[in-house]
Structure formats: C-alpha cells, structure tokens
C-alpha positions, 0 to 999 in steps of 0.5 A, a space after each residue: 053178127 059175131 066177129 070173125 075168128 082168126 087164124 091164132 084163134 082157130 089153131 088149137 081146133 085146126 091142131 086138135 082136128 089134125 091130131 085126130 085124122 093122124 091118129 086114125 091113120 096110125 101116125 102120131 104129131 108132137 103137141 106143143 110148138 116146135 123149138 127152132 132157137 138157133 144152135 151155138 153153130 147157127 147165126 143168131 146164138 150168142 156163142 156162134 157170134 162170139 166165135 166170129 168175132 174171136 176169128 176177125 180178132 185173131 186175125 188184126 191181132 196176126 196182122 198187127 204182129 210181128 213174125 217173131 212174136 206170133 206164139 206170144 202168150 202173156 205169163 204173168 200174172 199181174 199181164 194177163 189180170 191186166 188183160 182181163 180187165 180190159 176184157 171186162 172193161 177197158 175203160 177201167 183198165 189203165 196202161 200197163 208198164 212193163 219194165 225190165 233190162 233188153 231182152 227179158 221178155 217184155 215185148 212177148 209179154 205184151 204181144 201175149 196180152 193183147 192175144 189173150 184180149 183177142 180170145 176172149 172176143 171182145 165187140 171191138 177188137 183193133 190194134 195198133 203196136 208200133 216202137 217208139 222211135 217209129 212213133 215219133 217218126 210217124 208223129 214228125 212234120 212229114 212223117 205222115 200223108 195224113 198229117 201229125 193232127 191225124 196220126 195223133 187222133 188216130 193212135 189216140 182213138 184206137 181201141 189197144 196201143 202198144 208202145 215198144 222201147 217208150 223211152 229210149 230217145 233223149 227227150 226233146 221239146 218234140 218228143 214231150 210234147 208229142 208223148 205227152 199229146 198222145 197220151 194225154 188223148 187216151 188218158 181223158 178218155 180211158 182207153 187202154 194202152 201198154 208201154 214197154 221200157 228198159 227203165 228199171 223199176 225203183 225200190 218202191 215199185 216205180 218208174 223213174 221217167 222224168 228225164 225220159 219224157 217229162 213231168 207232166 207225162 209221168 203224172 199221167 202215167 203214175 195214177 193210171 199204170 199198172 207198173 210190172 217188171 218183167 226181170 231174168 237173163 237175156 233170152 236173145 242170147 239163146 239164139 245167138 
C-alpha cells in the first residue's frame, strides 16, 4: 500500500490547482513564497533593536547626568576614538585621563564620550559618574547602607565609570587603598573607565600621579590610559 503524501508535498499541485481556478475567473495569484521578514520598523529586525536600545541607553545616560552637562558632545579627537573603542570593544579600550587646568572642558568631554557610546546602542549600556571626593565618601566605614565591600564590586563591575576631579585630596592610607582597590578591580578585568584631573600633563605626555594616589595606582594607570590633555582658557568665566 503507497505511503500517504503530506501537506508540503501536496502544495505545488494544490498551489498550481489554485492558480488554474483563479485564472478562469480572470484574477492572477503571485507564484513563489510570500516575503513577510520583519522591516527596520518591526520586532525582530537588527536595526529595529538596535534603535530600542539607543533609546533605553540614552535614557540611564540622561539620568546619570548632571543638568548642566546634558548637551555634552565629545570633540576631541583622541575622546571620541576612545569612544569608539569601547563601542567595538570595551574590553580593549582602557581608561581614558583626561587632564588639564579648572574649567577647561574635561568634564563636558567626558559626559560627551559616554553620549557618544550610548548612541551607538551597545548590548549593555549602564553608567555610573560620581566626583572623587563623593566616591571616597561612599567607599568610608558608613558611607554606604550596603557597605564598603558592596560599593567597591559594584563601581568595580559597572560596565562605564566616570571619575570626576581624581586626585584633588591629599593622599591618605584610606585614599590609596581605596583607589588602588577599585581600580585594580576594572584593571583585572578590562572594564573601561574615564578620570578626569587638574593635574597638568609633563613634557613627555605623562601624568605625574604619585603623590596624589600612589605608586602601585599610577603603574596600573600608566600601561592602560589613554592620557589626553584637554588645554584652553577658563570656560566657566563665560558665565560669571
């Protein structure tokens, strides 16, 4: 007794079979299958995701900044390359130090890079940006509700760190350590991070940062940084 055809094999003769009584009648029925892929505007197109995720990053990156610098747009050349690493490959994209005198621009330079990674709607976009002496602060015996321990994994694990003003306390046995812990923490595992600091550049493009947070932070720093000074007149008089 032969076998039973199915359905996929009965369709060009039911299709063919369909096509004739249409026909007869004057109408016509597109052969071949119907393309229904998803459009750019559809769930399930590449581009439609990547547009929700620019919007869900756009919005932690609005959250996480300050009022003054939501126009933030990075400028610089070597800022926004830097930004574009950490879009290709953040975990090749080291820390960038942004040096330079008060009110230069490094701070908008580096809200703008981290605007700049949210557009480009990376898979995970989240943020943390905090002043240096708020971060110590938070990292002190009872700075924190959830403890030093917590506070130090969580600002080691966050996927972008901003550190405002690294640099402007003296340096304590607290202040190194903490530093050094926390930086240590996203150095093992090559999670981006930017610093900012009113230390001048040397002649030979480097930082001198040992007085402000130690040897064994500035050895750290020194194989990994992207060290851009950031140079001009005081823009904060414009608003005085």
């Amino acid at each position: 007794m032969p076998e039973p055809t199915t359905l996929a094999e009965n369709q060009p003769k039911i299709m063919a079979r369909l096509q004739e009584v249409l026909a007869a009648r004057g109408l016509d029925l597109p052969a071949g299958p119907i393309d229904d892929a998803p459009t750019p505007d559809e769930p399930g197109h590449p581009e439609y995701h990547r547009r929700q995720r620019i919007t869900v990053a756009l919005s932690r990156w609005e959250t996480a900044t300050p009022y003054r610098y939501q126009q933030a747009t990075a400028t610089h050349p070597q800022v926004t390359a830097w930004a574009d690493r950490v879009v290709a490959d953040p975990r090749t994209a080291g820390i960038l130090l942004l040096t330079g005198p008060f009110g230069t621009g490094k701070t908008h330079q580096a809200y703008g890079a981290l605007h700049r990674i949210a557009q480009a709607g990376v898979k995970r976009f989240e943020m943390v940006a905090m002043t240096s002496p708020d971060m110590y602060g938070l990292l002190r015996p009872g700075g924190s509700e959830h403890g030093v321990e917590h506070e130090i994994k969580r600002l080691g694990k966050i996927p972008l760190l901003l550190i405002d003003d690294l640099g402007t306390e003296k340096i304590s046995e607290f202040t190194e350590e903490a530093t050094y812990r926390l930086l240590n923490e996203r150095y093992n595992e090559c999670r981006p991070l930017i610093i900012t600091t009113n230390l001048p550049a040397r002649a030979d493009g480097q930082v001198d940062l040992v007085d402000k947070l130690g040897e064994r932070i500035v050895s750290r720093l020194a194989q990994i940084a992207t060290i851009v000074p950031i140079e001009g007149a005081d823009r904060r008089r414009d608003y005085r």
